[in-house]
Jmol script that loads the backbone (N, CA, C; Angstrom):
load data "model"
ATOM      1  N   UNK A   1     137.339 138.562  59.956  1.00  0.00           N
ATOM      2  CA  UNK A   1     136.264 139.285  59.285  1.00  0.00           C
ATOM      3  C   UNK A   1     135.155 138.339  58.842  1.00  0.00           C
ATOM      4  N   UNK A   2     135.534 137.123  58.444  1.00  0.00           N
ATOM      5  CA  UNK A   2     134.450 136.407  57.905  1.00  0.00           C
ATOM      6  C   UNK A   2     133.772 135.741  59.475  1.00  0.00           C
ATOM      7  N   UNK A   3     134.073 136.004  60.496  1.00  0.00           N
ATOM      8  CA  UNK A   3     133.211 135.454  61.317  1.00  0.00           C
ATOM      9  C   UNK A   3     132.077 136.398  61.621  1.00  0.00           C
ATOM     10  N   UNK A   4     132.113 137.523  61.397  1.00  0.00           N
ATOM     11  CA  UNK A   4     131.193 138.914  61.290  1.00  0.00           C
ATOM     12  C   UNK A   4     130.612 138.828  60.459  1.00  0.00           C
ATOM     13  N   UNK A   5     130.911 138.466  59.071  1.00  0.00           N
ATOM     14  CA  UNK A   5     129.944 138.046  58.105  1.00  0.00           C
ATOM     15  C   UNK A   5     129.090 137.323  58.682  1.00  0.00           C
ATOM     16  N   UNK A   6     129.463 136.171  58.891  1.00  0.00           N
ATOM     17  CA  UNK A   6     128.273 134.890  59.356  1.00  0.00           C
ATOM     18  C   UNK A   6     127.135 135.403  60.236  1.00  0.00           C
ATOM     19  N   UNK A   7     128.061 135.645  61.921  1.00  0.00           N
ATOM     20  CA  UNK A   7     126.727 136.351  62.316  1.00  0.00           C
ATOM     21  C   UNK A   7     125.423 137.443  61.781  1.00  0.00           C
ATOM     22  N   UNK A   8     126.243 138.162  60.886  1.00  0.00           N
ATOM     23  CA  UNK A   8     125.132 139.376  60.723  1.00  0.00           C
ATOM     24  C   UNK A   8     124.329 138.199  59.772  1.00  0.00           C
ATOM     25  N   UNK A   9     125.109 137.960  58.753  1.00  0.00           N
ATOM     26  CA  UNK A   9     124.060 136.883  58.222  1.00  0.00           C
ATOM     27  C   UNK A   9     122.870 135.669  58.803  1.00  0.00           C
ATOM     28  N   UNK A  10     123.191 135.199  60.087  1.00  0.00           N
ATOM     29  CA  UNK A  10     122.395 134.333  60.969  1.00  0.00           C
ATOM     30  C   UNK A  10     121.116 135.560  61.115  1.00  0.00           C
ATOM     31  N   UNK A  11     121.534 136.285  61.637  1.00  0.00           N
ATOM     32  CA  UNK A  11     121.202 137.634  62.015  1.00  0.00           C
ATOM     33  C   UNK A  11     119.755 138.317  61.406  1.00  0.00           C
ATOM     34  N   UNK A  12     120.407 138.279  59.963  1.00  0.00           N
ATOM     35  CA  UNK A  12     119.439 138.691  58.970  1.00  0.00           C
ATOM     36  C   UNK A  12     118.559 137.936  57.948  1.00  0.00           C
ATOM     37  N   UNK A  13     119.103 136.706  58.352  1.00  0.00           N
ATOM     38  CA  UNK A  13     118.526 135.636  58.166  1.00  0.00           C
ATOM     39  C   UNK A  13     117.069 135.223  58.121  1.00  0.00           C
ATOM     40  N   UNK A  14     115.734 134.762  57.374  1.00  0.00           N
ATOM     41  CA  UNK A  14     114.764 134.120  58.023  1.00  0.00           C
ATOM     42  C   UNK A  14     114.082 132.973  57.591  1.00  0.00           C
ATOM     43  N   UNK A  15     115.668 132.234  57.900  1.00  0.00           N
ATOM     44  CA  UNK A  15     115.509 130.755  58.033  1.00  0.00           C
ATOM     45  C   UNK A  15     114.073 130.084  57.689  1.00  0.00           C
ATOM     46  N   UNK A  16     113.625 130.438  56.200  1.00  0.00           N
ATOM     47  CA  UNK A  16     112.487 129.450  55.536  1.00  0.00           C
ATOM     48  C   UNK A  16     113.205 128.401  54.843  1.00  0.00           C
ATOM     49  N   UNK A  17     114.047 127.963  54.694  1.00  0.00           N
ATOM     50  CA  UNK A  17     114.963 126.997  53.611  1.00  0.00           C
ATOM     51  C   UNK A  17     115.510 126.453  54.892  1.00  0.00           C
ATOM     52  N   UNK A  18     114.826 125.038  55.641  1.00  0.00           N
ATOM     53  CA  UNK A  18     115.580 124.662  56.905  1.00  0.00           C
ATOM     54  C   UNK A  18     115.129 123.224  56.461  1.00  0.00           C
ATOM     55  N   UNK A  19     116.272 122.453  56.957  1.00  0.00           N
ATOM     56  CA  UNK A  19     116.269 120.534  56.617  1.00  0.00           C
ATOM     57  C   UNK A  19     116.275 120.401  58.113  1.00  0.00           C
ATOM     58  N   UNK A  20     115.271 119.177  58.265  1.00  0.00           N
ATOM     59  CA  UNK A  20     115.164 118.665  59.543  1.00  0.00           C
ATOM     60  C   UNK A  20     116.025 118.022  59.631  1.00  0.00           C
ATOM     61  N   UNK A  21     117.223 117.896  61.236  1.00  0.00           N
ATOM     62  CA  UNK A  21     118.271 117.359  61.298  1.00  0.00           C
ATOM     63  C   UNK A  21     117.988 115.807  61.929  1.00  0.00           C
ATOM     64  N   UNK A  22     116.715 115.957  63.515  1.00  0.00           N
ATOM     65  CA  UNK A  22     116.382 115.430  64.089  1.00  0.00           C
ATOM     66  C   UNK A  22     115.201 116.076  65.034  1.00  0.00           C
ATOM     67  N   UNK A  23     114.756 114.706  65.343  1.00  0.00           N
ATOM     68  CA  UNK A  23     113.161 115.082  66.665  1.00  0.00           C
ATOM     69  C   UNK A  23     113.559 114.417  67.670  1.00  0.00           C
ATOM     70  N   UNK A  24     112.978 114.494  69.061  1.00  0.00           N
ATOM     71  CA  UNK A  24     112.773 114.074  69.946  1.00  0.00           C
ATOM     72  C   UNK A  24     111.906 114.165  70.816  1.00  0.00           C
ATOM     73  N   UNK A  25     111.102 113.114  71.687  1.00  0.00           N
ATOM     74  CA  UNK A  25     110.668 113.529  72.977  1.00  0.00           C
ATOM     75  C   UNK A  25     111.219 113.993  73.789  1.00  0.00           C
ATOM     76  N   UNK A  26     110.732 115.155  74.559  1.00  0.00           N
ATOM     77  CA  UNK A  26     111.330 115.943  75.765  1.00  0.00           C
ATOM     78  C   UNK A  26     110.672 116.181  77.152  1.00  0.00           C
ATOM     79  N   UNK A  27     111.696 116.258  77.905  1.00  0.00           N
ATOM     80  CA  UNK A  27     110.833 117.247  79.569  1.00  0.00           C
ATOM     81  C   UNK A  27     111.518 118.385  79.924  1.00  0.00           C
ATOM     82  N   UNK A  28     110.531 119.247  80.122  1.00  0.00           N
ATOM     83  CA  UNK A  28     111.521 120.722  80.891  1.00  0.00           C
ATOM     84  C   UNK A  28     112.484 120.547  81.758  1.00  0.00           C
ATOM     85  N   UNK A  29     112.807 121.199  82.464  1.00  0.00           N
ATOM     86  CA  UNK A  29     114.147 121.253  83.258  1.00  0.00           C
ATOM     87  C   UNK A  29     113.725 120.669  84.731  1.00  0.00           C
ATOM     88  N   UNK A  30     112.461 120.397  84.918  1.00  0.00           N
ATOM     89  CA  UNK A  30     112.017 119.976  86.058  1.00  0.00           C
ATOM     90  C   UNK A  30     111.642 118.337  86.273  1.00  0.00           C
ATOM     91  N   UNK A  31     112.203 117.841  85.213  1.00  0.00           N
ATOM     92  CA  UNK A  31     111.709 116.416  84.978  1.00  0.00           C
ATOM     93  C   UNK A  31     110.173 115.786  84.976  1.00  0.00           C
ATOM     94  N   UNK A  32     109.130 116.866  85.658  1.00  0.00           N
ATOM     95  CA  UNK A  32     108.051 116.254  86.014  1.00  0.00           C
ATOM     96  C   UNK A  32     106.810 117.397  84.805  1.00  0.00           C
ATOM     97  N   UNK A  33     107.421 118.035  83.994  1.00  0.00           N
ATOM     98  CA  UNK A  33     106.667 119.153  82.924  1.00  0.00           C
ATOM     99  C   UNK A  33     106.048 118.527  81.617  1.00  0.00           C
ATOM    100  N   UNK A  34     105.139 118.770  81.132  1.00  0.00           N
ATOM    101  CA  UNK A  34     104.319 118.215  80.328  1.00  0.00           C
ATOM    102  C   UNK A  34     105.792 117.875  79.175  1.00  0.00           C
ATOM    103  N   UNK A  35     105.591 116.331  78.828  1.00  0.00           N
ATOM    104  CA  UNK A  35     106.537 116.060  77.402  1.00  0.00           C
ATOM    105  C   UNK A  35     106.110 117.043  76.256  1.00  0.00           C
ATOM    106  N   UNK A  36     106.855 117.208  75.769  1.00  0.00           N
ATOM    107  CA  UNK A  36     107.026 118.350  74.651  1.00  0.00           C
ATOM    108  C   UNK A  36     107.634 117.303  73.098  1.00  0.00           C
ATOM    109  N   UNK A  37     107.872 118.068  72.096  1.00  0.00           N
ATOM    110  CA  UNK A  37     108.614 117.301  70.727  1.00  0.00           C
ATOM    111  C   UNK A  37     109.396 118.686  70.415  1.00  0.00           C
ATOM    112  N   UNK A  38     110.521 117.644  70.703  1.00  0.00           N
ATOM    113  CA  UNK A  38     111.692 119.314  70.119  1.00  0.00           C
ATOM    114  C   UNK A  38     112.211 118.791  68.741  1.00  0.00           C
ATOM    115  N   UNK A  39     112.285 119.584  67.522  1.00  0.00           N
ATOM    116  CA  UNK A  39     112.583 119.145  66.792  1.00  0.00           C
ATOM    117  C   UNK A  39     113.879 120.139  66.142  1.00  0.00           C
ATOM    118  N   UNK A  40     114.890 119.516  65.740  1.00  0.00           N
ATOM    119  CA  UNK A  40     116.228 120.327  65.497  1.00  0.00           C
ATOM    120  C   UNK A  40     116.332 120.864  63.798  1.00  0.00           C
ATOM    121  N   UNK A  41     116.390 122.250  62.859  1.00  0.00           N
ATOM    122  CA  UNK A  41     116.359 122.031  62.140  1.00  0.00           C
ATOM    123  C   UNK A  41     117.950 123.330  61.542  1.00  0.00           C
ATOM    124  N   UNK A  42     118.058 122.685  60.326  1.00  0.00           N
ATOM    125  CA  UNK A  42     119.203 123.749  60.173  1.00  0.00           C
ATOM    126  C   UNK A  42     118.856 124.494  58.825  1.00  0.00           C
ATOM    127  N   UNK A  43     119.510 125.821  58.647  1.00  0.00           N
ATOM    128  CA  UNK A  43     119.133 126.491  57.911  1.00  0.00           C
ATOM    129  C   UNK A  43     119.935 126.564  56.799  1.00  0.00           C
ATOM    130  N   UNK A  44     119.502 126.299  55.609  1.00  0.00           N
ATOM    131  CA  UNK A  44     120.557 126.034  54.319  1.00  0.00           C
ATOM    132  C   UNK A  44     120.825 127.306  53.752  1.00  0.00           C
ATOM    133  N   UNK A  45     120.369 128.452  54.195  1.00  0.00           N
ATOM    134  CA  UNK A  45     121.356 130.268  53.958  1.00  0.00           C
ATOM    135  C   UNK A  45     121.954 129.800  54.620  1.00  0.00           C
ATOM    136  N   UNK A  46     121.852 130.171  56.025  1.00  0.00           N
ATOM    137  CA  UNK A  46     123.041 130.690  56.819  1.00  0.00           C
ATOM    138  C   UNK A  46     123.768 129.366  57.644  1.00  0.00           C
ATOM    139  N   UNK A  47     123.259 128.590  57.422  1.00  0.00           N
ATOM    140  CA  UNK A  47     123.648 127.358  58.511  1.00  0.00           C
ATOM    141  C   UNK A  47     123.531 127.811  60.292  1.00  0.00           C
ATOM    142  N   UNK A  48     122.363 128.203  60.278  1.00  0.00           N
ATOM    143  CA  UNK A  48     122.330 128.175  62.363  1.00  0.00           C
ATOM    144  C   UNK A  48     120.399 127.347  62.088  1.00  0.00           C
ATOM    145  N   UNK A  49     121.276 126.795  63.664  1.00  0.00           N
ATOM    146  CA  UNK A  49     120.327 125.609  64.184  1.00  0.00           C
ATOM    147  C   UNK A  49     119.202 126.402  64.801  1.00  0.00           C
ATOM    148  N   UNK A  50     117.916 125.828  64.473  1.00  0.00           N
ATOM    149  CA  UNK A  50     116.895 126.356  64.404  1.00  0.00           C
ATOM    150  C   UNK A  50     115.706 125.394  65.504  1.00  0.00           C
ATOM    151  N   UNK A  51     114.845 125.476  66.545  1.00  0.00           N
ATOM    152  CA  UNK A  51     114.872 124.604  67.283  1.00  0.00           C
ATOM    153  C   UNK A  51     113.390 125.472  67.237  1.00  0.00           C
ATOM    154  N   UNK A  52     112.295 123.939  67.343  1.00  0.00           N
ATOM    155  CA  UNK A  52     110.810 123.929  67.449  1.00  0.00           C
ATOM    156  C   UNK A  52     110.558 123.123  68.313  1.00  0.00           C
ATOM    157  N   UNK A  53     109.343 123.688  68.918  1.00  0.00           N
ATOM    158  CA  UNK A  53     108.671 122.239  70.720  1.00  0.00           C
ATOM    159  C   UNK A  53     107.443 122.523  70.445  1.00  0.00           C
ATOM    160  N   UNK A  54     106.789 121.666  70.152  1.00  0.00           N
ATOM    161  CA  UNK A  54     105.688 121.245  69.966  1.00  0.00           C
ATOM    162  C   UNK A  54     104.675 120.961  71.329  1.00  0.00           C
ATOM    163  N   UNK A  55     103.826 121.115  71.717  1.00  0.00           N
ATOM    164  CA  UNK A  55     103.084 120.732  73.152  1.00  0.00           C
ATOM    165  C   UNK A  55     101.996 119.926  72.768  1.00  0.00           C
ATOM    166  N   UNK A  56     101.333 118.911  73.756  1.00  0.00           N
ATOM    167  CA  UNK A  56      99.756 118.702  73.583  1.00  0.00           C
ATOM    168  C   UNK A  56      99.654 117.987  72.186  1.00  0.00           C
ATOM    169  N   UNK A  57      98.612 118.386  71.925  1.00  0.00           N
ATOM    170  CA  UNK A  57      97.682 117.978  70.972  1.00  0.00           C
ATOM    171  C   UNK A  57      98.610 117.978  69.726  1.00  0.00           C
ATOM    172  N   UNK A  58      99.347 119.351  69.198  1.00  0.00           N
ATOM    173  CA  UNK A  58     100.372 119.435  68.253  1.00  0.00           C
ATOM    174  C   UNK A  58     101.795 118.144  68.233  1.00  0.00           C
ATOM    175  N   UNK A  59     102.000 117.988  69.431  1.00  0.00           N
ATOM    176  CA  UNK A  59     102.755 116.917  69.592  1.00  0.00           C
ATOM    177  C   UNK A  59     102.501 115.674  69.172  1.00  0.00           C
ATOM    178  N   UNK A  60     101.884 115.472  69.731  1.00  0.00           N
ATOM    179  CA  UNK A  60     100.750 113.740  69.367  1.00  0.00           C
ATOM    180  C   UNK A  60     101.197 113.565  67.806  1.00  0.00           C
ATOM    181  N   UNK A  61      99.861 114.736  67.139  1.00  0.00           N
ATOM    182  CA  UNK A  61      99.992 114.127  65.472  1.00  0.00           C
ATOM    183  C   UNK A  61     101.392 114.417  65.312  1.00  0.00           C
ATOM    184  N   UNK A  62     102.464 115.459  65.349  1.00  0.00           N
ATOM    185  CA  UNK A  62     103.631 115.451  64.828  1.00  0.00           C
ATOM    186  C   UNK A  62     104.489 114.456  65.166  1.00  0.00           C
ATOM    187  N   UNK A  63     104.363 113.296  66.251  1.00  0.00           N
ATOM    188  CA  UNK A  63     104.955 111.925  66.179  1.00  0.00           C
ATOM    189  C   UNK A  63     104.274 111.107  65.380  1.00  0.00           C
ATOM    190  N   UNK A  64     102.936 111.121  65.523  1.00  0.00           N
ATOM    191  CA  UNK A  64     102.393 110.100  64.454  1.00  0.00           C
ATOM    192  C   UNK A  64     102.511 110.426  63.284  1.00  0.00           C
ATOM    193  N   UNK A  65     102.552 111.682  62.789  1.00  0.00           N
ATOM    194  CA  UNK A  65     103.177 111.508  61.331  1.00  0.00           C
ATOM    195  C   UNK A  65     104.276 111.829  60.821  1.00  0.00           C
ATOM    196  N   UNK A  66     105.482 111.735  61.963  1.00  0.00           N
ATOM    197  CA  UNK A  66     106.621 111.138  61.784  1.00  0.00           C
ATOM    198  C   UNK A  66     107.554 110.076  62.123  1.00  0.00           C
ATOM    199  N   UNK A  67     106.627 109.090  62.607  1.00  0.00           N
ATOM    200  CA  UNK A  67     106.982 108.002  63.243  1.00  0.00           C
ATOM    201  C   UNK A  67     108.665 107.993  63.480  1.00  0.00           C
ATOM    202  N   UNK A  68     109.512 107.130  62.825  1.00  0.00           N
ATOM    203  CA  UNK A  68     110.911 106.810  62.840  1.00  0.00           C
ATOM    204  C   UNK A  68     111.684 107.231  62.397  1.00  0.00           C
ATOM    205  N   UNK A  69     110.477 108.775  61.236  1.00  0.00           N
ATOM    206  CA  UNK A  69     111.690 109.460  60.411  1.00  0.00           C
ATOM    207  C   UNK A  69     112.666 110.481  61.324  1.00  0.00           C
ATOM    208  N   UNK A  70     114.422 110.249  61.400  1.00  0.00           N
ATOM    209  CA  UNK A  70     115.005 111.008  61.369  1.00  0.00           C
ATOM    210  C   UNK A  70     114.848 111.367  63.249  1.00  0.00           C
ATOM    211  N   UNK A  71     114.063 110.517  64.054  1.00  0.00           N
ATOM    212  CA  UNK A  71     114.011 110.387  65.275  1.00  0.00           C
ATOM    213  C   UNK A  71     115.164 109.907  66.402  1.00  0.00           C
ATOM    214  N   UNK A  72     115.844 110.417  67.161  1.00  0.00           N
ATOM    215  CA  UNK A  72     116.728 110.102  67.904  1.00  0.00           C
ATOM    216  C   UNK A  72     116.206 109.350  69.117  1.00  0.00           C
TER     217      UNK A  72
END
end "model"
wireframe off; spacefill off
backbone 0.3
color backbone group
């Protein structure tokens, strides 16, 4: 029963209370797709992993103003 809890809770969830776990540079599934910044975050309600990609221009400053923090 408590695993039914959780989901509906993920569920109903909207994950504004999220700690960044980690960032990274990325490529799509094609190896040759514009690098992206995926950044991993988790949600302190419900605990489900919460995942942002950044492109372009948004990318750029979001490495430069996170240089080494918390970067894999």
């Amino acid at each position: 029963m408590g695993k039914i809890k959780k989901i509906f809770r993920q569920i109903s969830c909207n994950h504004f209370d999220a700690d960044l776990i980690r960032w990274h540079w990325t490529h799509g599934p094609m190896g040759n797709d514009p690098a992206s910044v995926e950044a991993e975050y988790r949600c302190n309600d419900c605990e489900k992993m919460v995942y942002m990609h950044l492109y372009g221009k948004e990318a750029c400053e979001w490495a430069k103003a996170m240089r080494d923090y918390k970067k894999v």
